[in-house]
N, C-alpha and C positions, 0 to 999 in steps of 0.2 A: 270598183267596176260598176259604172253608173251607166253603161251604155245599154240602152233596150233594144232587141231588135223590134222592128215591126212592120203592119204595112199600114203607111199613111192613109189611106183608105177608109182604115176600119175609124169608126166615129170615137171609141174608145180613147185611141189617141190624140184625139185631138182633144176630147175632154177633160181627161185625165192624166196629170203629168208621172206616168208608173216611172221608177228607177229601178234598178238594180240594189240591192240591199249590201251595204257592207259590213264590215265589224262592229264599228262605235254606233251603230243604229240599233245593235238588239237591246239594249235596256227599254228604247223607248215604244221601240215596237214590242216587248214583249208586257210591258203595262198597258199598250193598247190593244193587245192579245186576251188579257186578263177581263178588262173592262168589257171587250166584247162578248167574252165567253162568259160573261158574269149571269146569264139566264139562261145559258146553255143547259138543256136536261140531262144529259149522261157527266158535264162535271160535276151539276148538281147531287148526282146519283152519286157519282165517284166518289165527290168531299162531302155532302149532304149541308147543311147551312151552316158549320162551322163557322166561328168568329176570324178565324184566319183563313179562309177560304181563300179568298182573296189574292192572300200574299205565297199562298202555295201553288197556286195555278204561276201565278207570273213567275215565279221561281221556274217552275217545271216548264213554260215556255225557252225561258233564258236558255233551258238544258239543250230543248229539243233545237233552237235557234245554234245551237253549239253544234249539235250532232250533226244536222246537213249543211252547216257553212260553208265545208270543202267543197257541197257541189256548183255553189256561187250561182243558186238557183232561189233564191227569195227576193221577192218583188214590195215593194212598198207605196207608197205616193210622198211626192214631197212633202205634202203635209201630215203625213203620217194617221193617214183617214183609213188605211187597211192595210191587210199584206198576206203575201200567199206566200207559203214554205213548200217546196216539192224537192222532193230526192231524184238522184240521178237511177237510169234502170242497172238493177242488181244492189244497189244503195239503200234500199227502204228502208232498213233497218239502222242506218245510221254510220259514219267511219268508225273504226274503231276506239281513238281515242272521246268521241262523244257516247257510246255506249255505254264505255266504264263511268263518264261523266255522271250519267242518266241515269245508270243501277246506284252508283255510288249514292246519288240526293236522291233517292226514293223516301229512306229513313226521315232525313229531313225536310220533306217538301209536305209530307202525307201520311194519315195515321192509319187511312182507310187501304191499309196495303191489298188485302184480300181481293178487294172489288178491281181495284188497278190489275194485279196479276190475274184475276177472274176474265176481264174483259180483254185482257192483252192477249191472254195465252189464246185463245177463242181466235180473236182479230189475228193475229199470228198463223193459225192454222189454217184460216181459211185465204191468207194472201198468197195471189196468184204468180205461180211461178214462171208465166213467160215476162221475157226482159220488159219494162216498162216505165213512164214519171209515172211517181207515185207524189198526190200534192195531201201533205203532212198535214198542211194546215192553212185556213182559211178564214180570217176573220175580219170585219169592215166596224170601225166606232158603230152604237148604236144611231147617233144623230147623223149619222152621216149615212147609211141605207135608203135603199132604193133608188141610187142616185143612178149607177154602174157601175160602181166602183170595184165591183166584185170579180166581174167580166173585162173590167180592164185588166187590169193585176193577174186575169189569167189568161189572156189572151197572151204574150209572147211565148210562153211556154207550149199553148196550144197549137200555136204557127210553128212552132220549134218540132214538137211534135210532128206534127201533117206531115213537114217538110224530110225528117229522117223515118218516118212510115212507121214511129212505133205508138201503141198504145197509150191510155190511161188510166191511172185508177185512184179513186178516191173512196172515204168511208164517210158518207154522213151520217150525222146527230140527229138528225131531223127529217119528218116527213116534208117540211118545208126545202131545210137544204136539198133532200134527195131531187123535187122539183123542181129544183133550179140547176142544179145541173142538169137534168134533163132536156134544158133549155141549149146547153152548151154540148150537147151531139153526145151525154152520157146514158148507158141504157142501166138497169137494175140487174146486176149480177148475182143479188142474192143476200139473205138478210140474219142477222145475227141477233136471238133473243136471247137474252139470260133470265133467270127469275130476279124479278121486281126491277130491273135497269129496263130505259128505254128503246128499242131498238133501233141496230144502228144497220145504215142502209149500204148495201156493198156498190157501188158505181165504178164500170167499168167503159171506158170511149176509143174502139178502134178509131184509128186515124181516115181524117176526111180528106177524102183527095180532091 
């Protein structure tokens, strides 16, 4: 499924060629998942600078690139410069055969169990119960930033959005990310500290009509 909706308008598209993500694309998007999340502060916190750091994140993408496939909602570029994962509303949590997937490789993807379940259980309780896309994950290569790459890749979703009248929500990493969605119509829902992890920022975007 390579078709994107969109509106020729927006400059986005005309810059960047977004697709549709299918099956045989998650290895390489989820190494390029890895690489970008590679100075992310809360996987840091998660894995801390283990030698395999690395190859546990990309693993642990492959899962979650599993869990929301069914919603045929990840975005990429042809050149595989970035990609957005978003779940369908009441889906956040994944279908069921990617959930068992995702508990099943905890053991093996990660040693730092505690802080995973620490921050999940948290992020879990504080996700919002009206129907909504929920976008999983967002990552663009390091060289390839500040292009727009980021805003393209979530721009159909966004339209998609408007256009069926439901909300958004996302959790950034980062006082930086949380800024930039704020750039794309998201406001600050609310913020999750744990002790010594970095806070991560709750972003929520009713639809623009």
């Amino acid at each position: 499924m390579r078709d994107v909706p969109g509106d020729a308008a927006d400059p986005s598209f005309r810059t960047h060629h977004v697709m549709r993500a299918v099956r045989s694309d998650r290895p390489q998007i989820a190494t390029m998942l890895a690489e970008a999340f590679r100075e992310d502060p809360l996987s840091r916190w998660i894995y801390r600078d283990h030698p395999a750091r690395l190859r546990w994140v990309r693993a642990d993408f492959r899962l979650r690139l599993a869990q929301h496939g069914a919603d045929h909602l990840t975005f990429t570029t042809d050149d595989f410069a970035g990609a957005a994962v978003w779940a369908a509303p009441n889906e956040w949590k994944g279908h069921p055969t990617g959930q068992f997937r995702t508990l099943a490789a905890l053991v093996r993807v990660a040693r730092n169990h505690e802080r995973i379940g620490a921050i999940q259980r948290e992020l879990d309780r504080r996700h919002p119960a009206v129907p909504h896309l929920y976008l999983a994950l967002l990552g663009v290569r390091e060289d390839r930033r500040h292009e727009g790459i980021g805003g393209a890749l979530l721009a159909p979703t966004l339209i998609e959005a408007d256009d069926r009248a439901l909300p958004c929500y996302v959790e950034a990493g980062s006082a930086d990310a949380a800024a930039f969605y704020t750039t794309l119509g998201f406001d600050l829902h609310g913020e999750v500290r744990l002790p010594g992890a970095p806070t991560v920022y709750l972003m929520w975007r009713e639809p623009q009509r």
